[in-house]
Structure formats: C-alpha cells, structure tokens
N, C-alpha and C positions, 0 to 999 in steps of 0.2 A: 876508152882505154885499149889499150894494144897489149895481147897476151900472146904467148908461144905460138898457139894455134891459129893468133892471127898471124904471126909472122909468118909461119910456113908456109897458107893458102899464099899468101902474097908473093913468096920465093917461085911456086910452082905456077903460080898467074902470070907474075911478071917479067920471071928471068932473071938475071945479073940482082945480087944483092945493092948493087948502086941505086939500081931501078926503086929498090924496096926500100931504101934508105930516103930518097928525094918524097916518095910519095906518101911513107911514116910523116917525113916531119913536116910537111904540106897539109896531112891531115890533122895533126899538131897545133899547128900556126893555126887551122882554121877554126879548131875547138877553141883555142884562145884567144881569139880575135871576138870569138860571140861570145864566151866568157865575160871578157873585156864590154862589150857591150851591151848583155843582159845586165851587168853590174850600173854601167854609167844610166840607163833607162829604169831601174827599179831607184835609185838617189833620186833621178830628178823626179819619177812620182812620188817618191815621198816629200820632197821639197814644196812643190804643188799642193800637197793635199795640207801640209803642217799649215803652209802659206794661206792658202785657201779658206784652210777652218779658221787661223785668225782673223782675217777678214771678215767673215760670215759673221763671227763672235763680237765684233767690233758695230759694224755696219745693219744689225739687225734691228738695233735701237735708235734714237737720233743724234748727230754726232754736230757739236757747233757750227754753224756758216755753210752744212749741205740740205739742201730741202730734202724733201720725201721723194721728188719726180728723179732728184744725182741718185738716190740711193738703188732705187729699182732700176737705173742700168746700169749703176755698180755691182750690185746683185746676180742682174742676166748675163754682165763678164762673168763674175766670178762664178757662177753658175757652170757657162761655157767654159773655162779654164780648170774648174775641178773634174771637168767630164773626160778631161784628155787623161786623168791621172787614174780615175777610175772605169774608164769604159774605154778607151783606144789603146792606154797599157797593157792591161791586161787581157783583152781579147786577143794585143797580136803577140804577148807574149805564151798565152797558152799555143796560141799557131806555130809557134816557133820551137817550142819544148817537148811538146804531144805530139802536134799531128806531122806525119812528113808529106812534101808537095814535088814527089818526084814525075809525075804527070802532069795535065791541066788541074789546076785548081780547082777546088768543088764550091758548094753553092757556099758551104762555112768563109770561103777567103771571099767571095763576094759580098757576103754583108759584113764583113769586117771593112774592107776595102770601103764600102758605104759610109758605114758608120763615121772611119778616120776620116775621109774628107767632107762629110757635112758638117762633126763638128769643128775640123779646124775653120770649115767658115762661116761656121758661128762666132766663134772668136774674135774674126779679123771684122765680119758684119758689125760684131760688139762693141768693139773699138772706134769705130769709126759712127757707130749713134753717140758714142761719148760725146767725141771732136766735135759731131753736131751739135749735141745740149747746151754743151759749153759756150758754141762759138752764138751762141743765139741769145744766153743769158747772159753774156757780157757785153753784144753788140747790140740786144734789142730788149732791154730789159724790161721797157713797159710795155712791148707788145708779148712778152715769153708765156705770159697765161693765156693769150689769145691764139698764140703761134702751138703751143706747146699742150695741149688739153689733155685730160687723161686718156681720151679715146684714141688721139695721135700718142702717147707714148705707148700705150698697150698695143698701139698698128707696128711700131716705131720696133717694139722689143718682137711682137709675134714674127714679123720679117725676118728679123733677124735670126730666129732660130725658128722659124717652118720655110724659107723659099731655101734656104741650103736644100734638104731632102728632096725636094721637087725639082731644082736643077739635076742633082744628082742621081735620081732614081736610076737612070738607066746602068749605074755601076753596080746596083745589087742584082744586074737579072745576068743570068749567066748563058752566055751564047749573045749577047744583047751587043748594041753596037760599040760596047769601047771593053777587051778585054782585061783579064786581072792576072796579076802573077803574083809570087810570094817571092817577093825580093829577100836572100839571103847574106846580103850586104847591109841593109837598114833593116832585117826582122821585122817587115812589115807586107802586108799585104795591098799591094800597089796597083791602081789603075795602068793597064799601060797605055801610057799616051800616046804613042807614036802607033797603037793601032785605030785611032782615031783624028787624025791631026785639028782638023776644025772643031771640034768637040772641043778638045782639051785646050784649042787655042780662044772658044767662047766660055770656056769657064775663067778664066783668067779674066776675062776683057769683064765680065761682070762680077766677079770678084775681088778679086786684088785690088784691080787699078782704079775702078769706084771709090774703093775703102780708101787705097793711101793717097789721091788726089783730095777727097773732102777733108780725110787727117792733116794733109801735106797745109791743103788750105788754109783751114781754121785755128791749126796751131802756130803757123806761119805768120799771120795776121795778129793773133794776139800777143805772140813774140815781138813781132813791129811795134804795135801799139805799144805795147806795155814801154817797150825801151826809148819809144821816142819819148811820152810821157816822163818815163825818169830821167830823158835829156836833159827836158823841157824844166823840171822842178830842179835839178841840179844848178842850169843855167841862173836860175832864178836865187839861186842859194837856198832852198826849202827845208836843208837839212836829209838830201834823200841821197848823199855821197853814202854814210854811216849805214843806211839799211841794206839789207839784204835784196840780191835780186831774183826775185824769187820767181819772174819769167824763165830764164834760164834756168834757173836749180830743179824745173818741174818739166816745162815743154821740151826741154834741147836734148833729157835725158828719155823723154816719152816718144820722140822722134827718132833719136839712135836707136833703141833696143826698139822698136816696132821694125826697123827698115832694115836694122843686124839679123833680126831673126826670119824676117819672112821674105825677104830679096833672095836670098841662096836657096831655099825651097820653090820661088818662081821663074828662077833661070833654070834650074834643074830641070824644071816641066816642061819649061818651053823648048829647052837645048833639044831633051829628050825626043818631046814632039816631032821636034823639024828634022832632027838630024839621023834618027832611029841608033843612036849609039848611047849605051851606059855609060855614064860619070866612072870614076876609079869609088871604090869599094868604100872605103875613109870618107870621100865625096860624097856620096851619096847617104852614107850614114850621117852625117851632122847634118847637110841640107834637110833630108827628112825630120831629125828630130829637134832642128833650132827653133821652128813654132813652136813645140812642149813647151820648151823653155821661157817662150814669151809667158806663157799661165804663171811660170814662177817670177820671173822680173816684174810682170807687173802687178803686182803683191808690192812691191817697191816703189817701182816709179808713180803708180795712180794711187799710192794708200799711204808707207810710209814715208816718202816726203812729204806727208802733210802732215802741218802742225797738230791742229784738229785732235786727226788721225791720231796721232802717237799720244794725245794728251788721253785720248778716249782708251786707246789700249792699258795707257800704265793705271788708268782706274780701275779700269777692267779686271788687270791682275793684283793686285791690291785689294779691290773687295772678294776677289776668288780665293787670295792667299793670306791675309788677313786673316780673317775666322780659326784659320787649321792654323798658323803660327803667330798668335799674338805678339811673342817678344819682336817683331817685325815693324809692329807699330812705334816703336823706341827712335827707330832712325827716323821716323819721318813725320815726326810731330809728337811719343810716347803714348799715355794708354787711349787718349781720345781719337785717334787717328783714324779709328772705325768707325767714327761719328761720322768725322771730317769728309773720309771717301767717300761713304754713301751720303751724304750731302751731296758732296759736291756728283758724285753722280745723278741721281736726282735732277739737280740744277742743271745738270747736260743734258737731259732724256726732255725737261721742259722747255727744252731754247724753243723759240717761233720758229716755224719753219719758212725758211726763204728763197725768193726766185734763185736765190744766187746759185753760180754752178760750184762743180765738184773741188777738187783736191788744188787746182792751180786757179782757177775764177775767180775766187774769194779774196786769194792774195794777189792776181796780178795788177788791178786797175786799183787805184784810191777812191773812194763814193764821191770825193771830190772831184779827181778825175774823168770816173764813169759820167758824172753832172755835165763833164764840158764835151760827153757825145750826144747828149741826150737832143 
C-alpha cells in the first residue's frame, strides 16, 4: 500500500511527479499480477488435494476389473500428484510471502528448488510406469505375473520416486554446479538452467523424453489395436457400431492433457537453457504451473472416466451419506437401501483380483478379442 509518506520519499527520489506516477502504478500492476496469482496457485492446490483425497477414498479398497499390482501405481501417482499440492505449494508460496530474495538465494530456495523438481519427476516417472503396466497387461497377459512380480513393481515404483532426488541432488547444494533463483514471474524457486546448459539439457533427455516416448508408445498401440479390433467386429456386423469407444474416451484424453501440460514446461527449460533469455512473465507463469495441474486432470482422465471408478465412488458416498441422512435412501431404493449399498459394497471389495490393467485395459480389448492375440 502506498501512504502520503510514501509518496513523498518517491517525489524527492525521483523528480517530476510523472516519474512518481508511472512507477506507483508499476508497482501496482505488480502487487496485482501476484495477487492474481497467489489466487490462481492456492484453487489449483485445493483442486489437487479435494481430487486427490477422493481418489485415495476410492482406490484404497478393491475396485471391480483393477487388480492390486494398477492400484499401487495408481496410488504412487496419486501419492506423487498430492505432493505438488502439499509440499511444492506451499513451501514456495511461503518463499514468496515471508521471505524476500533481493540477493543470491539462500540455502531455503535451494531445497525448495529440490524438492519442486524431484517431485514433478515423480509424477511424470509416474505416469509413464502406468503406460507400462498397462501396455504389458493387455499385450502379454499370460506372461504379466512372470513379466510384472512384486519385486519388479516395488523396483518399478521405488524408481520412480528415489532416482528423481539422485539426479537432482546437485540443485540443493548451494554454490554447486547449476544455480537457483526465485523467480518472481512464476513464485517459484527455479533452477537456472542456462547456468548449466548440459546439465539441464541431461535432465530432460532422461526424463521427460523417456516418460512421453514409452507413454506416446503404449497408449498409441493400444489405441491402434483397440480401433482396428472395432473395425474388424463392425465389418463383421458384431453389433459393436452401438457401443461405446471407449479407446478414445480414455487414451486420446490421457495423451492430450499429459503433452498440454508438460510440453510448455519443457521448451521453457530448454528455450531457457540454450538461449540464456527469460520467457515474458505470463509465460513463464503457466509453463511452470501446467504440471500442477496435470495432479488435478488426472483425477479425471485415469480415475473418473472410468466406469469402475465412478460406480465405486457413488457407493462410497452413499454408504458415508446414508447413515447421517436416511430420508436419502427414498430415491434410490427407500428404507432398505442401506442394506443394498453395503451389500453391494461388500460384493466390490470381494471381486478376484485380476491381471487386467487400470482404468482404460479392462475396456479397451473384448476377452474375445484379447483371445485372438494370444
């Protein structure tokens, strides 16, 4: 806020009241630009966390047509995507509120700086064990217990969230070789890449482009399959015009928002790197925080488009909401309806558990179909 007696240091600072008028509402604009986006950054962690916990609420139990090996690395996303909401929000928003970084950065913006990039690439590691379990349970289904053992998915998930820190160590040590600034465009405490350019140009090559080539892969493939498959029974008359296609309604929407949100964060780095020049302010703010936002979209694309999924939630909240509001049970069956859900819950928590994979596996191929890869 700007009082009398700031106005007048400013008059006897800067000269001409014009002077003192341009750089009032400069520093105006810039109160409200972070206003603006403290605002936009506290939504989407709330959005992440609501997302999140229903997930966790959902998935903790067993949900029809996903074994126990989809849930534990539905779990280790969602684990990794609730961490952005609770541990990278908030440590760089207290950076940004509390402390000011009008020198070099202290050792605080370095393990911040840590922290935001190992777990965004837990995330994106995350993501792409998915694409793996998936594409292995739908292509090799009677080798996936030989291919897939508890000891390889506990290899498969520890990867994923212990070699991020290990790549990354060298950003928590301060003076070390790749420095940190506290970017006051995205509020975040940023590696700078361009004082490391190979550095910053092998984090990339072993992260990103690993993850969205075996993503790109394995969702791409089963995309193909699945559609030629419903060519194939269409041409035949099968009756498979009328169903849903539910390759599409799952992969093409898990594709776009994986490459929406983490494409503009990896030219950023890379631009950054090679060219030593800042993105515009606006730029740089949504490139850094379009990954957040993947932890909330995919609450959506890998959870709620799935049948499953939504079948298990609305029991979920029915046996939670039931109890405290009986007259509830009237629409949806009358006084027995409490029976009903916890039956029928029950009867979900004992389904067998199976190879088959996650949220899009189960529906893409028919068992009949899967038969003619075997």
């Amino acid at each position: 806020m700007f009082n009398i007696h700031n106005l007048t240091l400013a008059l006897e600072n800067d000269g001409p009241i014009g002077n003192v008028s341009n750089s009032t509402y400069g520093r105006y604009g810039e109160l409200s630009n972070r206003s603006a986006k403290i605002c936009i950054i506290s939504v989407l962690g709330t959005l992440i966390i609501l997302g999140n916990l229903a997930v966790i609420l959902v998935i903790a139990s067993s949900v029809a047509g996903w074994s126990k090996n989809t849930r534990y690395f539905l779990i280790s996303l969602t684990g990794a995507d609730a961490a952005l909401a609770l541990i990278v929000m908030p440590l760089n928003l207290y950076g940004s509120l509390v402390r000011e970084y009008k020198d070099e950065p202290d050792s605080y913006c370095h393990v911040v700086a840590f922290f935001n990039s190992s777990i965004f690439a837990s995330c994106i590691y995350s993501l792409a064990t998915i694409s793996l379990e998936r594409y292995i349970s739908v292509f090799y289904p009677l080798k996936y217990p030989t291919v897939l053992t508890k000891n390889r998915i506990r290899a498969l998930i520890a990867v994923a969230w212990f070699f991020p820190p290990v790549l990354l160590l060298p950003i928590s040590i301060p003076g070390g070789i790749v420095k940190v600034y506290f970017s006051s465009a995205s509020l975040v405490c940023n590696p700078d890449y361009s004082s490391n350019v190979a550095y910053s140009l092998t984090l990339t090559a072993l992260i990103f482009f690993p993850c969205s080539i075996i993503m790109t892969f394995a969702n791409f493939r089963l995309w193909f399959t699945a559609r030629r498959q419903r060519n194939k029974f269409k041409n035949h008359d099968l009756g498979v015009r009328s169903s849903p296609d539910s390759a599409s309604k799952v992969l093409v929407p898990v594709m776009i928002v994986f490459y929406t949100c983490w494409t503009p964060c990896m030219i950023t780095i890379i631009y950054t790197a090679i060219s030593r020049h800042r993105v515009p302010e606006w730029v740089e703010f949504v490139a850094v925080w379009l990954p957040s936002a993947n932890g909330f979209l995919n609450c959506i694309v890998y959870f709620w488009l799935n049948r499953s999924f939504r079948r298990k939630f609305q029991l979920l909240g029915r046996r939670l909401c039931l109890p405290v509001c009986p007259e509830m049970g009237v629409g949806i069956g009358g006084p027995g309806a409490i029976n009903v859900v916890s039956q029928a819950w029950e009867n979900n928590n004992s389904v067998p558990e199976r190879s088959c994979s996650m949220s899009s596996s189960c529906t893409l191929l028919p068992h009949h179909s899967m038969e003619s890869y075997l």
